[in-house]
SENU-885015 format. One record per residue: residue in one letter; x, y, z of N, C-alpha, C, CB in turn. Coordinates in steps of 0.001 Angstrom, whole numbers, padded with zeros to 6 digits, always signed. Glycine has a CB too. Example, Ala and Ser with C-alpha at 12.3 -4.5 7.8 and 13.67 -1.06 7.14 Angstrom:
REM SENU-885015
A+013190-005690+007800+012300-004500+007800+013200-003300+007800+011308-004473+009046 S+012850-002250+007080+013670-001060+007140+012900+000030+007870+014084-000598+005725 
***
This chain:
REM SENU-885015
X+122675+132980+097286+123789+132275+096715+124259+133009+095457+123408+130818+096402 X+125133+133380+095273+125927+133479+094262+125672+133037+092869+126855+132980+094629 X+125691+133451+091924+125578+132924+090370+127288+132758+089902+124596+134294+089204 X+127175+131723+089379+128132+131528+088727+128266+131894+086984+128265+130298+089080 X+129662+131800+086511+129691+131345+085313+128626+131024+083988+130156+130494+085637 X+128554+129255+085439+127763+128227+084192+126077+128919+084581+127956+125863+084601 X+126000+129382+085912+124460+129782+085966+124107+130909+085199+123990+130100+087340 X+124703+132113+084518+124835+133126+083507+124746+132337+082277+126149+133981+083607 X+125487+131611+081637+125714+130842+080284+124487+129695+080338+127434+130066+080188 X+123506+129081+081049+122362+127900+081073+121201+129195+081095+122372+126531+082738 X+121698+130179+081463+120376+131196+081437+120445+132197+080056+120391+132297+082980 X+121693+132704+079587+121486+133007+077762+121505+132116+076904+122459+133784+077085 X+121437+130944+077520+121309+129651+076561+119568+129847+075590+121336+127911+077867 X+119181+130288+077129+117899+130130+077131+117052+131068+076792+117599+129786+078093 X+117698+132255+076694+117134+133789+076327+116111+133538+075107+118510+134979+075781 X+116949+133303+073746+116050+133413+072746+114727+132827+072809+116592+132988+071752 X+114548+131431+073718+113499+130840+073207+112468+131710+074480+113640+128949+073115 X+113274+131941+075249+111993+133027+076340+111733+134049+075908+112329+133579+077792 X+112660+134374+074820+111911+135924+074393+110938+135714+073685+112705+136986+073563 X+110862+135015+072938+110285+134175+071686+108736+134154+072292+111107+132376+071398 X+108969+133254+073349+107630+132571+074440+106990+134271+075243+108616+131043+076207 X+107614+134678+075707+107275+135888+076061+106847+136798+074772+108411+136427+076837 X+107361+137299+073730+106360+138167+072556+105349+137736+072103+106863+138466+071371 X+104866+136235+071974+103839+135506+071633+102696+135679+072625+104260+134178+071492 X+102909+135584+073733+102246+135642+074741+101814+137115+074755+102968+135126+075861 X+102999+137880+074660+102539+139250+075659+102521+140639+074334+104155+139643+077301 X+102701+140159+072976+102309+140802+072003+103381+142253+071816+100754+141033+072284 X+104397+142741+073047+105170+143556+072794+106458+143095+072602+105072+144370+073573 X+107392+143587+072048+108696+143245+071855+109782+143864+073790+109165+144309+070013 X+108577+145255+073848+109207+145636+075024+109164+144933+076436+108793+146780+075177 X+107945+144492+076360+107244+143857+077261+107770+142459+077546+105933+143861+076854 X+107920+142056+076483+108989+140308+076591+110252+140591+077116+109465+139411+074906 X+110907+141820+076590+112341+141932+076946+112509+142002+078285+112992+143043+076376 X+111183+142845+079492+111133+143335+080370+110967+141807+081173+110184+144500+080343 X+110108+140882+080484+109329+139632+081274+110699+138923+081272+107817+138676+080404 X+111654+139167+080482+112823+138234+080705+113859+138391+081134+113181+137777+079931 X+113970+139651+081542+114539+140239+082266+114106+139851+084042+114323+141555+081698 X+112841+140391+083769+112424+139994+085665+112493+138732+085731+110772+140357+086383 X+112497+137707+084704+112850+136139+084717+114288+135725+085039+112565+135529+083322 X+115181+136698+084615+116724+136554+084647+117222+137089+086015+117456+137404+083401 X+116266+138244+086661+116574+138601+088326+115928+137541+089126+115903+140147+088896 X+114773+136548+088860+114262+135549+089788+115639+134815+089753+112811+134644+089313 X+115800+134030+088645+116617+132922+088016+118135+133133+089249+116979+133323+085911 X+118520+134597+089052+119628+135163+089597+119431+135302+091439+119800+136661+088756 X+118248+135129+091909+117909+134838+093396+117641+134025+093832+117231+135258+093890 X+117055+132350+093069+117127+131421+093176+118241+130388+093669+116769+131402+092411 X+117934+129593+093753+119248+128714+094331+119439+127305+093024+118746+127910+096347 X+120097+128196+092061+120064+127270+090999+120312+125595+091182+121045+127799+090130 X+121396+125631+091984+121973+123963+092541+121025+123100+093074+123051+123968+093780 X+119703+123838+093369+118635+122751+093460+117219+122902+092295+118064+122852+095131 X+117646+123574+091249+116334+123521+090382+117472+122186+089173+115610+125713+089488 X+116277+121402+089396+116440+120155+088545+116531+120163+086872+115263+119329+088900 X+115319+120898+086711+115873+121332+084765+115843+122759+084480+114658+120680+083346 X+116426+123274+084617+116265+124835+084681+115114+125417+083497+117894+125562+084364 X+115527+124693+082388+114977+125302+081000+113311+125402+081552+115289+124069+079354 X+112706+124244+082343+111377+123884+083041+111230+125516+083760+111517+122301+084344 X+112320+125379+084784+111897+126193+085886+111904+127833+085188+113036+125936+087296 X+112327+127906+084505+112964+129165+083401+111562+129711+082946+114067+128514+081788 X+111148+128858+081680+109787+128628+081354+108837+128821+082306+109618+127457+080934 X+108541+128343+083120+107518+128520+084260+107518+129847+084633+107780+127681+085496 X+108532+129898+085511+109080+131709+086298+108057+132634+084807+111941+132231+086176 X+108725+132999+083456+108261+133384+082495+107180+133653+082184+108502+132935+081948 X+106733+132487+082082+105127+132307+081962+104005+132771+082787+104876+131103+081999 X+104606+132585+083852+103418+133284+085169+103575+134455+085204+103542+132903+086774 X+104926+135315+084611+104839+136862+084700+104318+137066+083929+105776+137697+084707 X+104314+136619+082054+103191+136806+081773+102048+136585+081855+103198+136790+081300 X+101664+135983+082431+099880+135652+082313+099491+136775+083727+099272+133360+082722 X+100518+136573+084848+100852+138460+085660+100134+139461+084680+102981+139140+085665 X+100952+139649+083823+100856+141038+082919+099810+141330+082189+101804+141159+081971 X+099678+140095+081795+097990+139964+080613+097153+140371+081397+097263+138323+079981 X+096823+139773+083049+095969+139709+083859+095361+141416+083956+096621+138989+085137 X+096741+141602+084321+096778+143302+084786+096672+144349+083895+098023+143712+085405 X+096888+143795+082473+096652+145072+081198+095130+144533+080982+097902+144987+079384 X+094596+143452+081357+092996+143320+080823+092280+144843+081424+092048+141639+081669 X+092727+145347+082583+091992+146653+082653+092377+147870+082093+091843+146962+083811 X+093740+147586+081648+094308+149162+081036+093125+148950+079696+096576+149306+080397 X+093352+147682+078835+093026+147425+077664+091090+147882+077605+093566+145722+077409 X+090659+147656+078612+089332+147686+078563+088754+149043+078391+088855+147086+079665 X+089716+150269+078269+089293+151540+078307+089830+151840+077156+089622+152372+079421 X+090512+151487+076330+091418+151531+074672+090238+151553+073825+092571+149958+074146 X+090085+152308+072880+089104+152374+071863+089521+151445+070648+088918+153854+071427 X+089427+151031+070386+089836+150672+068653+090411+148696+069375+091903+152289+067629 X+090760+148114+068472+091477+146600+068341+092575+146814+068734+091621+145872+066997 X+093019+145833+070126+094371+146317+070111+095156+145517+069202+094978+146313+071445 X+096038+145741+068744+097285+144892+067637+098829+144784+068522+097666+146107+065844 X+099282+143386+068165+100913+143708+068787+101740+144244+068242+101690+142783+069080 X+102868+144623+068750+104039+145073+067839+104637+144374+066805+105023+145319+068514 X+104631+144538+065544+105250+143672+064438+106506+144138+064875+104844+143896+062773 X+107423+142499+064065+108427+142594+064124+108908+142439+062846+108803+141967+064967 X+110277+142907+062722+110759+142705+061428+111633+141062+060800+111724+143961+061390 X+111544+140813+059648+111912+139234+059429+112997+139636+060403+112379+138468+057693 X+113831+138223+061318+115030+137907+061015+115134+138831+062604+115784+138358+059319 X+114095+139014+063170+114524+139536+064472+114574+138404+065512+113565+140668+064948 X+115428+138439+066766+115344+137409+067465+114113+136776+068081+116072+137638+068237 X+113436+138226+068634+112413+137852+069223+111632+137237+068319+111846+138780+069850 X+111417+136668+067436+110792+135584+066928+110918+134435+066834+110650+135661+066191 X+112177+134415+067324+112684+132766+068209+112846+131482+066916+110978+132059+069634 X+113573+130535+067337+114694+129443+066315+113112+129062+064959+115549+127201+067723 X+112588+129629+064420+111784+128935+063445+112506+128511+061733+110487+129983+063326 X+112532+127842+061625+113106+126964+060313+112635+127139+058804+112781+125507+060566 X+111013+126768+059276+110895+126925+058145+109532+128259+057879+110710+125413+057615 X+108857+128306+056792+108464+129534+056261+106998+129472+057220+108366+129591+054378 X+106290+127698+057405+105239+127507+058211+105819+128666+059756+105044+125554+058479 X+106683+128023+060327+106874+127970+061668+106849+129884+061902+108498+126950+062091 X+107565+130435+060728+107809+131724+060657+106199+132434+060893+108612+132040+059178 X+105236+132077+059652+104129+132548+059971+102939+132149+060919+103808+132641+059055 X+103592+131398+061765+103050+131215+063245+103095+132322+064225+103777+130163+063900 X+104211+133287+064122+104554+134421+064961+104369+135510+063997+106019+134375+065619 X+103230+135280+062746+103194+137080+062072+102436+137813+062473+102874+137399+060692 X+101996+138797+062176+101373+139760+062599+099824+139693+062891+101677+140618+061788 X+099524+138992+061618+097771+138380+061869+097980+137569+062656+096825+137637+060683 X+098384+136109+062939+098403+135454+063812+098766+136157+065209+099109+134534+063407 X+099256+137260+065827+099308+137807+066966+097928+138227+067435+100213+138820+066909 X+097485+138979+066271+096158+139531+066263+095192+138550+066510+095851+140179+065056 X+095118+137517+066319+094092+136130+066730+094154+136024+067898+094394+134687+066219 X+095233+135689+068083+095524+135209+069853+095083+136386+070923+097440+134937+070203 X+094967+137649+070480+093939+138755+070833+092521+138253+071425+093637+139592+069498 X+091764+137260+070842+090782+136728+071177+091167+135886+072490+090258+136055+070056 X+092168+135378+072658+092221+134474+073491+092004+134736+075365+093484+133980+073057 X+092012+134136+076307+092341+134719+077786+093913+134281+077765+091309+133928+079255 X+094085+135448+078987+095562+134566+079114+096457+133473+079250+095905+134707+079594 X+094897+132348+080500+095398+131241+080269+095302+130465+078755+094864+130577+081244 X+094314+130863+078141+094020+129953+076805+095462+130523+075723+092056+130435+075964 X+095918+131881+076086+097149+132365+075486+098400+131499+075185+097559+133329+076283 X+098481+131116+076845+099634+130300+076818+099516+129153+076675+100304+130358+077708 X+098688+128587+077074+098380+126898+076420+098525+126930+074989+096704+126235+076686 X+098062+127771+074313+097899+127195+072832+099440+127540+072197+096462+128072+071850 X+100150+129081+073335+101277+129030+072469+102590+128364+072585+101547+130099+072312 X+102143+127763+074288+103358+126455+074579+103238+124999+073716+103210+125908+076333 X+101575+124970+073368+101098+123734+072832+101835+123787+071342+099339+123648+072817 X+100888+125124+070432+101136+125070+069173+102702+125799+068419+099871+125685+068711 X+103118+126777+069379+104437+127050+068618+105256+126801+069033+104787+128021+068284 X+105319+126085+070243+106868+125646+070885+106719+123736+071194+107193+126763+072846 X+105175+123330+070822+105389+122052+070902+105547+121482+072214+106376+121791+070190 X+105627+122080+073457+105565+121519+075210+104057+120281+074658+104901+123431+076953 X+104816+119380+075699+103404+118275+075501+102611+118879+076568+103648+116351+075818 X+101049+118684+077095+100139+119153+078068+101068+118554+079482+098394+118467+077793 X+101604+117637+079651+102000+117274+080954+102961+118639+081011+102754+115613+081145 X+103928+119015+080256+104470+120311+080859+103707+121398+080570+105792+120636+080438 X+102683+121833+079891+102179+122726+080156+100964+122595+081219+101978+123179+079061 X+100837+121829+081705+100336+121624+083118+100647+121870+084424+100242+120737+083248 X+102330+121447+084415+103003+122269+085251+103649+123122+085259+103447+121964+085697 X+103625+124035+084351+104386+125310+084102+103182+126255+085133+104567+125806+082089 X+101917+125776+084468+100512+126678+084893+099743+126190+085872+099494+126844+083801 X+100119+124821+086379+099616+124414+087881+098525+123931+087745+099465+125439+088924 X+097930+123076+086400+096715+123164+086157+096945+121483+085606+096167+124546+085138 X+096189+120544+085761+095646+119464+085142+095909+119631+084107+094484+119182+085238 X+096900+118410+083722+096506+117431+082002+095538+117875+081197+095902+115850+082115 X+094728+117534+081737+093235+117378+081200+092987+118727+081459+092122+116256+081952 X+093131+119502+081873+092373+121027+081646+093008+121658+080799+092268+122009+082816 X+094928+121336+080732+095279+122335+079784+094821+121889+078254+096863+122577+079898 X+094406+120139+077726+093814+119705+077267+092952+120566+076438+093503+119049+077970 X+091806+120602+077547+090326+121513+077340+090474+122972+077113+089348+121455+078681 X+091554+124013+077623+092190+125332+077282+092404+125381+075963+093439+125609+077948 X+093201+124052+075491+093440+124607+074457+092636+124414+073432+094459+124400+074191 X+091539+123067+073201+090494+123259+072492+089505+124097+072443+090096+122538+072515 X+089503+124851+073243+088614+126415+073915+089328+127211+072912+088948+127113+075902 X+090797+127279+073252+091758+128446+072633+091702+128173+071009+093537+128328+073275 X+091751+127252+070732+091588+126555+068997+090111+127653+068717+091070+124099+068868 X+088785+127012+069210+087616+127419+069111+087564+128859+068830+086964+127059+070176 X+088185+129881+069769+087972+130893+070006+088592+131952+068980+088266+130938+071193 X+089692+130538+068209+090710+131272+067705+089546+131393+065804+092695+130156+067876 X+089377+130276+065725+088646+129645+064626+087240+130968+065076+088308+127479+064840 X+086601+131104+065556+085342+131742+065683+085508+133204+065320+084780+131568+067085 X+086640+133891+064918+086570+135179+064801+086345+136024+065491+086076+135411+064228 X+085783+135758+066610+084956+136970+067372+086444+137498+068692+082983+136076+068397 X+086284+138657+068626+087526+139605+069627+086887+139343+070931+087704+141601+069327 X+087472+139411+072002+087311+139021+073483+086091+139947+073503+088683+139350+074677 X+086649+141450+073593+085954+142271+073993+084544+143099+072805+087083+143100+074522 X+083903+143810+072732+083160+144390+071687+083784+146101+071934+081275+144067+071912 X+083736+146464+071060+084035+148166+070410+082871+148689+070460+084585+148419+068768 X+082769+149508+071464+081412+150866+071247+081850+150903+070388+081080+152353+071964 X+081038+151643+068947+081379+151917+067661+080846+153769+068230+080382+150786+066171 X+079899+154102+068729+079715+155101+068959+080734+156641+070346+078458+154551+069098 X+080919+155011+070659+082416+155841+071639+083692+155677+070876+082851+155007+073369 X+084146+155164+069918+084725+155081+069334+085179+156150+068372+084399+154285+069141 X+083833+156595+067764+083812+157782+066635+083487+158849+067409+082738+157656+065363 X+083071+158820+068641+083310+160470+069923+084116+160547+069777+083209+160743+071495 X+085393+159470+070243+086965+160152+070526+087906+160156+069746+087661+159668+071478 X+087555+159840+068564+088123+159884+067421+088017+161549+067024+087404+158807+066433 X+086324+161645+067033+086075+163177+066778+086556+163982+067452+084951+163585+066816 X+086499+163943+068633+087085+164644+069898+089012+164881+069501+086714+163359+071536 X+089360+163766+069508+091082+163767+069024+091120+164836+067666+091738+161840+068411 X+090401+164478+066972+090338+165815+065596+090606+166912+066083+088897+166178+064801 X+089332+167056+066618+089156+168277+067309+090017+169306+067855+088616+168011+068123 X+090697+168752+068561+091815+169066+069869+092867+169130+068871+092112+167759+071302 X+093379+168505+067771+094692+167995+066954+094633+169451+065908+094466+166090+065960 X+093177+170213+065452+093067+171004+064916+092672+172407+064722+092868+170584+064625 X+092696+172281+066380+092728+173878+067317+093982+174209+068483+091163+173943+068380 
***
C-alpha cells in the first residue's frame, strides 16, 4: 500500500523521540539514525490503515531492532579490549530527544550511557523506556512481548546492576597491555 502524506508527517512526528529511544539504547548516534531509518522502511511497508496507535507500533518496530543490534554486537564487543563508551553528544543535539529540564538532560550524558554498559539488552530497554521516557510496564511489556511482571523484575535487575558498578564483561588486564604494546609497536616502526 502506498504511504501517504499524513503517513510521512505521523512518522517525523515521531522521529525525535525514536532517535532519542534508539541512542539510549544503542549508545551510537550512527547506529540510532540507521535503527530509524530501518524503522521508517518497516513503517513505509506496513499497512498503516490498520496499525491502531502508530506511536506504539513505531516504538516497538524500534525497539526490537535494537535489542537485534545489541544482541549481535555482544560478539563484535567481546573481542574489544578496553570499556566500551558511547558516542557523546553535544548539548542541544536532537538525538537527545524533548528533555526540559537540567535533571532530564543528565539522564542521556555521557556517564550515564556508560552505566547502562552494564546492562543486557533486555534490562537496556526496560529501564530506558521505564526511566527516561516514562512508558508504564504494561507498554513496555508489549513493545518486548514479555509480562508485566517480568518487565517489572528487568528493571529492578537493571536498577541493581546499574547501582553495583560492576561492567557486564571483565578486561584481561594482561591482554589488554599485549595489544596496547603490540599497537606501539607497529605505530613506531
Amino acid at each position: 500500500m502506498a504511504m501517504t502524506v499524513h503517513d510521512v508527517d505521523r512518522f517525523e512526528a515521531s522521529r525525535p523521540r525514536l532517535e532519542a529511544i534508539a541512542y539510549r539504547l544503542l549508545g551510537s548516534a550512527s547506529e540510532a539514525e540507521d535503527a530509524v531509518q530501518e524503522t521508517y522502511l518497516r513503517w513505509q511497508a506496513a499497512d498503516a490503515g490498520h496499525i491502531q496507535v502508530p506511536e506504539a507500533w513505531l516504538t516497538k518496530v524500534l525497539t526490537n531492532l535494537c535489542l537485534n543490534q545489541l544482541t549481535s554486537a555482544r560478539a563484535r564487543r567481546e573481542t574489544y579490549v578496553g570499556q566500551w563508551l558511547p558516542e557523546p553528544l553535544l548539548a542541544g543535539d536532537p538525538m537527545l530527544g524533548p528533555a526540559d529540564t537540567a535533571e532530564q538532560r543528565e539522564s542521556v550524558s555521557y556517564a550515564v550511557l556508560a552505566l547502562l554498559e552494564r546492562l543486557s539488552p533486555n534490562e537496556r530497554a526496560v529501564y530506558v523506556l521505564r526511566e527516561a521516557f516514562d512508558y508504564p510496564h504494561r507498554e513496555i511489556a508489549a513493545i518486548l512481548d514479555i509480562t508485566e511482571a517480568a518487565s517489572q523484575q528487568i528493571l529492578h535487575r537493571a536498577k541493581k546492576h546499574v547501582a553495583d558498578g560492576k561492567a557486564r564483561t571483565e578486561v584481561d588486564e594482561a591482554a589488554a597491555r599485549r595489544i596496547v604494546e603490540e599497537f606501539l609497536a607497529a605505530a613506531t616502526s
